[in-house]
NUFISE-783362 format. One record per residue (C-alpha): x, y, z; residue in three letters. Coordinates in nm, 2 decimals. Layout:
! residues N
R      c1      c2      c3  residuo
R       X       Y       Z      ALA
...
//
This chain:
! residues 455
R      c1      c2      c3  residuo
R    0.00    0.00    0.00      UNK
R    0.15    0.36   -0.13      UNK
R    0.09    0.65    0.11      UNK
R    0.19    0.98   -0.07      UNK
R    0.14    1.29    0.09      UNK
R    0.16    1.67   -0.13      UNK
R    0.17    1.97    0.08      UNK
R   -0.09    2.23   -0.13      UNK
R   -0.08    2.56    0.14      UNK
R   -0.01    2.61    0.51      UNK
R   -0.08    2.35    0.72      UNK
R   -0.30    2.18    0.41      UNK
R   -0.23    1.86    0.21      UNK
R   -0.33    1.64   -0.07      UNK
R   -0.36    1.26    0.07      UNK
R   -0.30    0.97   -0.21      UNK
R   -0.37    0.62   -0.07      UNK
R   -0.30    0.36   -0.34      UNK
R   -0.42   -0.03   -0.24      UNK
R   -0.25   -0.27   -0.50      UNK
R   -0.34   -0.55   -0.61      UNK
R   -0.09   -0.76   -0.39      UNK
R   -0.26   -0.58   -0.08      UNK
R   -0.62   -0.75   -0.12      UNK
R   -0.55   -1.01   -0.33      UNK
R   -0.45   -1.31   -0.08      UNK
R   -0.73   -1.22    0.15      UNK
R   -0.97   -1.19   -0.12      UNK
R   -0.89   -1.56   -0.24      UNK
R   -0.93   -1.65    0.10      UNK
R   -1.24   -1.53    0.18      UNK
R   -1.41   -1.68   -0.13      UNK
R   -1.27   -2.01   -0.05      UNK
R   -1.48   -1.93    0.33      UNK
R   -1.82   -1.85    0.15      UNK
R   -1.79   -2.15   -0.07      UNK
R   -1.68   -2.41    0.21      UNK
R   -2.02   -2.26    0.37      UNK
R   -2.26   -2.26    0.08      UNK
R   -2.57   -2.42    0.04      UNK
R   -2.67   -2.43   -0.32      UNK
R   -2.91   -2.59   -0.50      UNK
R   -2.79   -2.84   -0.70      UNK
R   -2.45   -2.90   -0.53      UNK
R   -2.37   -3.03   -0.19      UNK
R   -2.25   -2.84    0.09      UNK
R   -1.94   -2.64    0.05      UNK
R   -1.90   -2.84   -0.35      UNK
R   -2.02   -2.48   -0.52      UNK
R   -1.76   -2.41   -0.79      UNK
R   -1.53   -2.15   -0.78      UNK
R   -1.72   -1.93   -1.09      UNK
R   -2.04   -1.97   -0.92      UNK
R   -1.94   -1.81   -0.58      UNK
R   -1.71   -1.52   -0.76      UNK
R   -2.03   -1.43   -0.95      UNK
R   -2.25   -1.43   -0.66      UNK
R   -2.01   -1.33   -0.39      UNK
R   -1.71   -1.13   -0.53      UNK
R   -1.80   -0.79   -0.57      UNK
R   -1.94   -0.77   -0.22      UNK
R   -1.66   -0.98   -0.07      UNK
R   -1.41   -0.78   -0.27      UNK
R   -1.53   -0.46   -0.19      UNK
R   -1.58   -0.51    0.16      UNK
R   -1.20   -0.57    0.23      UNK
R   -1.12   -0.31    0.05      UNK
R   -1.35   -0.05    0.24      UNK
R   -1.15   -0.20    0.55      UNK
R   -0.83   -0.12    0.47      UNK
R   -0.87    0.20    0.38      UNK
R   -1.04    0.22    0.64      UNK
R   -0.72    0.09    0.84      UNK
R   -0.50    0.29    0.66      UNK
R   -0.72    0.61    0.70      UNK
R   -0.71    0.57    1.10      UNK
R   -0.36    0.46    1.09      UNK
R   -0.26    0.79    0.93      UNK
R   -0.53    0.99    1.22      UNK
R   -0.32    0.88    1.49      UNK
R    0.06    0.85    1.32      UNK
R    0.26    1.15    1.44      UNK
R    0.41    1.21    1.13      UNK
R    0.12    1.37    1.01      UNK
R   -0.05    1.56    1.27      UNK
R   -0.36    1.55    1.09      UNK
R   -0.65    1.76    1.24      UNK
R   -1.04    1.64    1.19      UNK
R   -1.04    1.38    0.95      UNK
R   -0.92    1.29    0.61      UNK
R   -1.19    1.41    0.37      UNK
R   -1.26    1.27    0.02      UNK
R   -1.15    1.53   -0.25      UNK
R   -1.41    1.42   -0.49      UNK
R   -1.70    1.14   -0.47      UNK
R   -1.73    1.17   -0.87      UNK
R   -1.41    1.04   -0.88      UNK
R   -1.39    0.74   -0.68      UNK
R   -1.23    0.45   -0.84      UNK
R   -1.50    0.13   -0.95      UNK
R   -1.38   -0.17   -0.79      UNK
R   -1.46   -0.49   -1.02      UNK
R   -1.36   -0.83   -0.87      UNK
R   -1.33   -0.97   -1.22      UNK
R   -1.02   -0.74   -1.33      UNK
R   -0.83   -0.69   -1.02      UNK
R   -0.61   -0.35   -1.02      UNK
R   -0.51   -0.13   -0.82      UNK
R   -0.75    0.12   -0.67      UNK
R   -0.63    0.49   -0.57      UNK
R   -0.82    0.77   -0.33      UNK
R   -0.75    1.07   -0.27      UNK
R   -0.82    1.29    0.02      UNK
R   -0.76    1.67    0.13      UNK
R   -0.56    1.71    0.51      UNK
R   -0.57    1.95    0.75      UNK
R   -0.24    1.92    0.98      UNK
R   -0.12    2.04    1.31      UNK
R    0.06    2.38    1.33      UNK
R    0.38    2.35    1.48      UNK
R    0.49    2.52    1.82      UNK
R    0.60    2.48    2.18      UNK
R    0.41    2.54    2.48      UNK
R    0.50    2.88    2.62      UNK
R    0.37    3.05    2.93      UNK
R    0.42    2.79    3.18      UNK
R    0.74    3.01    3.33      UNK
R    0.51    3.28    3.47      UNK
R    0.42    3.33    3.84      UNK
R    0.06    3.28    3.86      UNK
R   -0.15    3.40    4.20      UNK
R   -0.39    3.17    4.33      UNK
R   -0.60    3.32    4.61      UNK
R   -0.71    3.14    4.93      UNK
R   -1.07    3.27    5.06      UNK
R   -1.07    3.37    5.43      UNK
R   -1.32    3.15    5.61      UNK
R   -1.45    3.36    5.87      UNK
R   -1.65    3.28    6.17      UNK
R   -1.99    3.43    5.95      UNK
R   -1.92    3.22    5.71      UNK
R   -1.94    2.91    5.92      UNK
R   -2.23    3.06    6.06      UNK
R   -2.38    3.07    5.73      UNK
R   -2.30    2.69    5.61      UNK
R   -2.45    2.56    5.98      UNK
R   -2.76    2.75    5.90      UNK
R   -2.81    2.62    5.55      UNK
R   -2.74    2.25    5.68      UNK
R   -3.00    2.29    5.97      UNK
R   -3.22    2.43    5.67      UNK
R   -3.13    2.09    5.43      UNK
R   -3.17    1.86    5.71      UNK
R   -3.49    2.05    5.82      UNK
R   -3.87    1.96    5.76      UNK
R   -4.08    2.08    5.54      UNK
R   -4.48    2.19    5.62      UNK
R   -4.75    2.34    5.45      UNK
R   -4.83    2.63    5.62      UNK
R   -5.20    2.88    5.59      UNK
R   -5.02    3.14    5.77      UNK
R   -4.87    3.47    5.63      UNK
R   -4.58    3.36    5.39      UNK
R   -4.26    3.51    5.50      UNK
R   -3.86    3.43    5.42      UNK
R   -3.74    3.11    5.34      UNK
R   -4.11    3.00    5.22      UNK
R   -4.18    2.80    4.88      UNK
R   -4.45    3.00    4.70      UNK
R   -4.65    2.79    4.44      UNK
R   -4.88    2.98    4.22      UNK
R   -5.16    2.90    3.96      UNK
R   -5.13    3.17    3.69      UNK
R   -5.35    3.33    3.36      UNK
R   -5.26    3.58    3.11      UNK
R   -5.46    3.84    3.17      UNK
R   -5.53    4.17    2.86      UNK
R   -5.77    4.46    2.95      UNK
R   -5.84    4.33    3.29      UNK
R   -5.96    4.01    3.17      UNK
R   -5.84    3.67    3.09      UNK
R   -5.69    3.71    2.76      UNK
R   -5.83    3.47    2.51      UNK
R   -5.60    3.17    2.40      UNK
R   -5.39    3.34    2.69      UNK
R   -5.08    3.16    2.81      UNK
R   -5.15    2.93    3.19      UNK
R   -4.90    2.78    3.41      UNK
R   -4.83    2.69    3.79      UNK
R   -4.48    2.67    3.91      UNK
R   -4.31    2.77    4.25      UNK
R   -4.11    3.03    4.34      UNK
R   -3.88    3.11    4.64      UNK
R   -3.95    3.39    4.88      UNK
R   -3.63    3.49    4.93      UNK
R   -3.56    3.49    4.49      UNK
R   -3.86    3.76    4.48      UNK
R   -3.73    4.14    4.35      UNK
R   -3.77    4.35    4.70      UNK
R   -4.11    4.51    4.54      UNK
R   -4.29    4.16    4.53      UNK
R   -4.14    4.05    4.89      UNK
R   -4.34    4.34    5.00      UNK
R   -4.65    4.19    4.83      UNK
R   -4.65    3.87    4.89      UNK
R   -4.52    3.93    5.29      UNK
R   -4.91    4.00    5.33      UNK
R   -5.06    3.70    5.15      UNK
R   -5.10    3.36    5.25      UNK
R   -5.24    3.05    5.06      UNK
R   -5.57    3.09    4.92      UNK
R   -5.52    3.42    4.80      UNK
R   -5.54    3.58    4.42      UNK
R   -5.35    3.87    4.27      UNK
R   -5.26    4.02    3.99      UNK
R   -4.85    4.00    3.93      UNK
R   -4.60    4.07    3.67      UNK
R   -4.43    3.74    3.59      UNK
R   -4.16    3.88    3.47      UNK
R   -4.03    4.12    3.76      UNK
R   -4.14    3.84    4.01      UNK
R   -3.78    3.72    4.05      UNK
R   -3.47    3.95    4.08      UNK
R   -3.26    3.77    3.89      UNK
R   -3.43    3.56    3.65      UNK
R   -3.41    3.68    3.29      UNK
R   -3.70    3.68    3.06      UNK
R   -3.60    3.42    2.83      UNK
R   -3.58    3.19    3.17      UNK
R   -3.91    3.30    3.27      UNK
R   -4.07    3.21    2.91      UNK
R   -3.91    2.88    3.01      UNK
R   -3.90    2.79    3.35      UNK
R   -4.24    2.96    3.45      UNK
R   -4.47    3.00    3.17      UNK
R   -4.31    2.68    3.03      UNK
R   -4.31    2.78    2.68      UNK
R   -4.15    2.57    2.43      UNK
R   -3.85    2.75    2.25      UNK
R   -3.95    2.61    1.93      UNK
R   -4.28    2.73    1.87      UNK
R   -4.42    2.96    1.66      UNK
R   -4.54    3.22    1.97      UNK
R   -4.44    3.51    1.88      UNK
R   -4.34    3.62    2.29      UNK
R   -4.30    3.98    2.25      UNK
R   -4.69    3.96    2.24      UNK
R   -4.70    3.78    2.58      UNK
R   -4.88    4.02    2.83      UNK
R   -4.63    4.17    3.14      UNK
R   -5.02    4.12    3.36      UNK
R   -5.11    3.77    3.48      UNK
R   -5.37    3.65    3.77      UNK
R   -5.20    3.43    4.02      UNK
R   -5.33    3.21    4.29      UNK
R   -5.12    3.11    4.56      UNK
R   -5.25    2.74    4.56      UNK
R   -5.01    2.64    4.86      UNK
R   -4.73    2.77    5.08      UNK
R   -4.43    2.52    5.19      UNK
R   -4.20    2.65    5.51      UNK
R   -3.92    2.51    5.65      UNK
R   -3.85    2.43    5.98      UNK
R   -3.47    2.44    6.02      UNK
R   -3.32    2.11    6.26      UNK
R   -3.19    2.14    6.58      UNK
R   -2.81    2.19    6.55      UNK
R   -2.81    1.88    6.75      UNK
R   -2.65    1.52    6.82      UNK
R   -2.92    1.38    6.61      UNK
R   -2.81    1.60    6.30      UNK
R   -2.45    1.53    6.37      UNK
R   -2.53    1.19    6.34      UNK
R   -2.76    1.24    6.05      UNK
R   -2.55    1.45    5.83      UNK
R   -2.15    1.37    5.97      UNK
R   -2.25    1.00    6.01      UNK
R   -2.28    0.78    6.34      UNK
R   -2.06    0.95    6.64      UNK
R   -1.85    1.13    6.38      UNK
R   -1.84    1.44    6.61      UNK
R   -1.96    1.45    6.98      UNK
R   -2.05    1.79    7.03      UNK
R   -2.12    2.16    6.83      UNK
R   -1.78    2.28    6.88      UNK
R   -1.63    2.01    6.71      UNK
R   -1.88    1.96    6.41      UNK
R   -1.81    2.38    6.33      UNK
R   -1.49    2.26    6.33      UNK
R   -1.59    1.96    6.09      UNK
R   -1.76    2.26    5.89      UNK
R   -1.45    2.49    5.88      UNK
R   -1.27    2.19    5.73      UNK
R   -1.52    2.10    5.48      UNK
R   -1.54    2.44    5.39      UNK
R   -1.14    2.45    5.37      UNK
R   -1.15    2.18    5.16      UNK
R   -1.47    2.33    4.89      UNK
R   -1.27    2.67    4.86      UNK
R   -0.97    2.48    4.75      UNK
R   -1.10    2.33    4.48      UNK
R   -1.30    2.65    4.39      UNK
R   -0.92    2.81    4.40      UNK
R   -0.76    2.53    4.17      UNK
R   -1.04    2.56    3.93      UNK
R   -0.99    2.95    3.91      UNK
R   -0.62    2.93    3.88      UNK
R   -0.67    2.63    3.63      UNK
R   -0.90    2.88    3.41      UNK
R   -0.65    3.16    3.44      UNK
R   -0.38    2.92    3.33      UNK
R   -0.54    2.80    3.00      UNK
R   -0.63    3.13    2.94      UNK
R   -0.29    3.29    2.94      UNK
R   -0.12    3.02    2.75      UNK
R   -0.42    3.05    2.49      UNK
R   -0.32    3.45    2.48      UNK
R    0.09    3.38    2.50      UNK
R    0.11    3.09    2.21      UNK
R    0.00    3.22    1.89      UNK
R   -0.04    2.96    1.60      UNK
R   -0.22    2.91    1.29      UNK
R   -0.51    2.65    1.17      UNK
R   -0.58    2.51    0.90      UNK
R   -0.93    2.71    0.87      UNK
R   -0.99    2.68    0.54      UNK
R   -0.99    2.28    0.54      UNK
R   -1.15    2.27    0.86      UNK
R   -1.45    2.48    0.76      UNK
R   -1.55    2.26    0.51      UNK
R   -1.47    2.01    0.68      UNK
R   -1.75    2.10    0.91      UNK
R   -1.93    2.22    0.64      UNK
R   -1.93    1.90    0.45      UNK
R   -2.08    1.72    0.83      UNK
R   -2.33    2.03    0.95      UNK
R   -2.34    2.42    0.85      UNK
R   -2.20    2.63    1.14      UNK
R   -2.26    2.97    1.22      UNK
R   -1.97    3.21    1.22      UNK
R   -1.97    3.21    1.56      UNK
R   -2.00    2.90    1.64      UNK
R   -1.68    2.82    1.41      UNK
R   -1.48    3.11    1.60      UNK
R   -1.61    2.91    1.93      UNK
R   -1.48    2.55    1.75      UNK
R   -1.13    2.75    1.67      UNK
R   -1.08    2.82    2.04      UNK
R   -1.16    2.48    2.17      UNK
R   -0.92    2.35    1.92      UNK
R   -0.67    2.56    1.98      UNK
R   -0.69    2.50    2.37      UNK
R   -0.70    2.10    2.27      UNK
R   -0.37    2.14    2.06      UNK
R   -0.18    2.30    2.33      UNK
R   -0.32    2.05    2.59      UNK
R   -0.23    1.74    2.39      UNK
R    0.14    1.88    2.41      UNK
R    0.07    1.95    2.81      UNK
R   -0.01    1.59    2.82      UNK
R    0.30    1.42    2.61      UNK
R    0.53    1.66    2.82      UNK
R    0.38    1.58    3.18      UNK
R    0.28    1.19    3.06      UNK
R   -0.06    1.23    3.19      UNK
R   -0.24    0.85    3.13      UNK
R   -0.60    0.72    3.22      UNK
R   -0.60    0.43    3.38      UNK
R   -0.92    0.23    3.36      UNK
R   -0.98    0.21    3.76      UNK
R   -0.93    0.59    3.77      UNK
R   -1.29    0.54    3.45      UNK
R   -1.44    0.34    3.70      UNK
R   -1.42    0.56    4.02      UNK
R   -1.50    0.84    3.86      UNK
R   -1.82    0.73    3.70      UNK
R   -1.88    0.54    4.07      UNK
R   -1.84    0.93    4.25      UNK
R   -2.10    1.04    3.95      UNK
R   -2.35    0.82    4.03      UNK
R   -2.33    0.82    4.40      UNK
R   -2.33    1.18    4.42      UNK
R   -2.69    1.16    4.19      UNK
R   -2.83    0.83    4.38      UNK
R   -2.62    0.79    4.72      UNK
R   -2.85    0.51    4.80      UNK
R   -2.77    0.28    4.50      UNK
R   -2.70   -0.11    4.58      UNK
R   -2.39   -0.23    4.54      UNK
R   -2.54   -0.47    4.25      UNK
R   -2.66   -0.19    4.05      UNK
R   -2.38    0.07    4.08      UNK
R   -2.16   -0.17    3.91      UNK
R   -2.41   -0.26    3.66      UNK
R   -2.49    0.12    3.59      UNK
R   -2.09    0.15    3.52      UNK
R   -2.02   -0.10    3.35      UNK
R   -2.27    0.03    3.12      UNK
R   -2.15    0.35    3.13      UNK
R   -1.82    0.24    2.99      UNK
R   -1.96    0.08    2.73      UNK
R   -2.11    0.38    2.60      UNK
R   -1.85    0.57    2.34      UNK
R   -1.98    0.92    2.41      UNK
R   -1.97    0.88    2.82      UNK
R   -1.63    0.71    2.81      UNK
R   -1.44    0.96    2.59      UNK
R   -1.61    1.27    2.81      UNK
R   -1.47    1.08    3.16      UNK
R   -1.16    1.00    3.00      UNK
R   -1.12    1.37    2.89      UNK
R   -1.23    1.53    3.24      UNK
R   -1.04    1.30    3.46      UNK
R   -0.72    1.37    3.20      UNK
R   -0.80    1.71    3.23      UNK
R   -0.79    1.71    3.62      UNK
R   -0.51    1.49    3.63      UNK
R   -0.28    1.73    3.38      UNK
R   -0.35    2.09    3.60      UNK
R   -0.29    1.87    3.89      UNK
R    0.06    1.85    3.73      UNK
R    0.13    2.18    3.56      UNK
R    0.02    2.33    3.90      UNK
R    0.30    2.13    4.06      UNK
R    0.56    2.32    3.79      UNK
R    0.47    2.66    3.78      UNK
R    0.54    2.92    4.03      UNK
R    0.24    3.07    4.24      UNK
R    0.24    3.35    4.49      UNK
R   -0.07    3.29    4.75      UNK
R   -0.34    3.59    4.82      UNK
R   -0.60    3.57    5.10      UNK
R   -0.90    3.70    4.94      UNK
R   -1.29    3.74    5.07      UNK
R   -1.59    3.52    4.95      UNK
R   -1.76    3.81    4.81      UNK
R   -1.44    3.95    4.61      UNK
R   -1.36    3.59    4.51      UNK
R   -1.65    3.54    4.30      UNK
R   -1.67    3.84    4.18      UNK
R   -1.36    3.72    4.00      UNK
R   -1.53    3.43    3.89      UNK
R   -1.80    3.62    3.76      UNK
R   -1.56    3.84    3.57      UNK
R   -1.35    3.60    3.43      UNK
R   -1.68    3.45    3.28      UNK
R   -1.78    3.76    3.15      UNK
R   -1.48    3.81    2.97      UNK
R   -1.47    3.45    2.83      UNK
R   -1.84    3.48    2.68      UNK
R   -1.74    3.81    2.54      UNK
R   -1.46    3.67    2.36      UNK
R   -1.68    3.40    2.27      UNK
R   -1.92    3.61    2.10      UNK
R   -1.64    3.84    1.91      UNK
//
């Protein structure tokens, strides 16, 4: 087999993959002597077909079934050789032209396909001193965690008294035009939280209880929630439809059809036992100090992943490199249509994955398949913690089976398992920072990233 390669522009390639005759021809003997030591014809006995009879009935599929395999082969053998670098996947330069394989004149049978390759470049960036901030957990902030764990391990009751903070609100509502119900109006019953409600509608609904019927604007209910997230989460409106929602009335008529409060636990030895686990800590003082640990421990992470973020995004800004985007748009092209900016968004991801893949040859980052298992174990435990034994492997095992799941484990525990290293490498200067200020870092680094994504 003849694997020529002509470079046609940066980074770009014409692919010439030639399967001779000697390359099939063996096999293809071979396999029509297996289909006629297996035939059942009528008029000869098992397996005593001639060899004319089974060439005329079997060849061209058997013929061109081996070779679709090894160019096949040879297509994925090129995909992962280094010496070609290629990115996406070989693509066919013209289907007119493919050659017309005929099992009764054996030749040899060229493709050609256009390449996109890998630019070039070493990793630079990694010598900078990065700062990676530890948040300050103050007393309040313990404070805070024990009263949201009290709240979690709490009870809930429904409740015909006044509705006040930390209530669930569930409302019955009806588009409403002109004072009346509008005709072929929009209805829907969801649940808020009290303490989610803009300041104006805490006021409101401080002096309502369940039972009660008002007129409210669903979409300055919530402080926070956008209108696009009202149209869906509220009014449940499918994003596909035809309604045209700049129609939608601002007026609907709500019922409050119940009220849900929680009563927050005892900050007890019964929690403790509940939520630490069986004589785990004996006493308050030591499960706020159980809490500060935890806590410890959360903020860590939350500090890694920042610094991890601010890490990919320099070396994304410091190494500058082409693509091939001219092959890979229609590449993409010739799969799905893509928007402009969903291309620019494809460019980034690539150009992140390119520098990673040279991250993970210099730091040897591997993923073993115990590391698959546990971490599709954590994943289900942390959605069912009550799963048997029995069907937590089962669940796995079929999890790993599934292409899709198994490359996006492999990818996040590789991922981990690489910053865990480069963090090791590179030189960091600590920074005690606040809650508050911390995440408004987050926020801004978000910010900036969907900016850039929408550029």
């Amino acid at each position: 087999m003849k694997v020529e390669k002509n470079d046609t522009g940066p980074l770009m390639a014409d692919l010439t993959i030639t399967i001779e005759k000697d390359d099939y021809l063996s096999e293809f003997k071979n396999k029509l002597k297996s289909l006629q030591s297996k035939s059942q014809l009528k008029g000869f006995r098992k397996g005593k077909a001639p060899d004319s009879i089974i060439r005329k009935m079997y060849g061209g599929h058997a013929l061109q079934e081996i070779i679709s395999q090894k160019l096949t082969d040879q297509i994925n053998s090129i995909i992962t050789d280094a010496e070609y670098n290629i990115i996406g996947e070989p693509m066919i330069k013209d289907q007119d032209t493919l050659p017309e394989i005929d099992h009764r004149e054996p030749e040899d049978y060229v493709y050609q396909f256009k390449i996109g390759m890998e630019p070039p470049f070493e990793v630079v960036g990694l010598e900078e001193t990065y700062r990676r901030y530890e948040i300050t957990i103050t007393d309040d902030l313990v404070a805070e965690e024990k009263e949201s764990i009290q709240r979690k391990m709490g009870s809930q009751d429904n409740t015909d008294k006044n509705i006040e903070a930390g209530d669930i609100i569930y409302l019955k509502v009806e588009e409403m035009e002109g004072g009346q119900a509008k005709e072929d109006g929009i209805a829907s019953d969801f649940s808020v939280q009290y303490d989610d409600l803009s300041e104006a509608y805490k006021k409101v609904f401080g002096t309502k209880k369940k039972g009660d019927k008002l007129e409210v604007d669903v979409y300055a209910l919530e402080e926070k929630l956008e209108k696009e997230a009202v149209n869906k989460y509220l009014l449940k409106l499918n994003p596909d439809s035809d309604l045209d929602t700049e129609t939608i009335s601002d007026t609907f008529a709500a019922e409050i059809t119940n009220v849900v409060r929680l009563t927050p636990a005892d900050f007890d030895q019964a929690l403790f036992d509940q939520f630490f686990g069986k004589d785990s800590v004996k006493d308050a003082t030591e499960a706020e100090d159980k809490i500060r640990d935890y806590m410890k421990e959360y903020f860590g992470r939350e500090a890694d992943n920042y610094l991890n973020r601010e890490i990919m995004e320099n070396l994304m800004a410091k190494n500058e490199f082409d693509l091939p985007e001219g092959f890979l748009r229609e590449w993409i092209d010739a799969e799905s249509k893509m928007t402009d900016k969903d291309f620019a968004a494809y460019l980034k991801e690539l150009k992140w994955a390119l520098i990673k893949k040279k991250l993970v040859a210099k730091y040897e980052v591997n993923v073993e398949e115990k590391e698959i298992f546990d971490y599709f174990v954590n994943a289900i435990r942390n959605y069912s913690p009550y799963i048997d034994d029995t069907s937590l492997r089962n669940t796995v095992f079929s999890l790993m089976k599934n292409r899709q799941q198994l490359n996006r484990a492999v990818e996040t525990i590789s991922s981990g398992k690489l910053f865990d290293e480069v963090r090791k490498d590179i030189k960091t200067e600590e920074e005690s920072i606040a809650k508050a200020d911390f995440y408004d870092k987050v926020k801004a680094m978000q910010e900036k990233s969907a900016e850039q994504a929408a550029v």
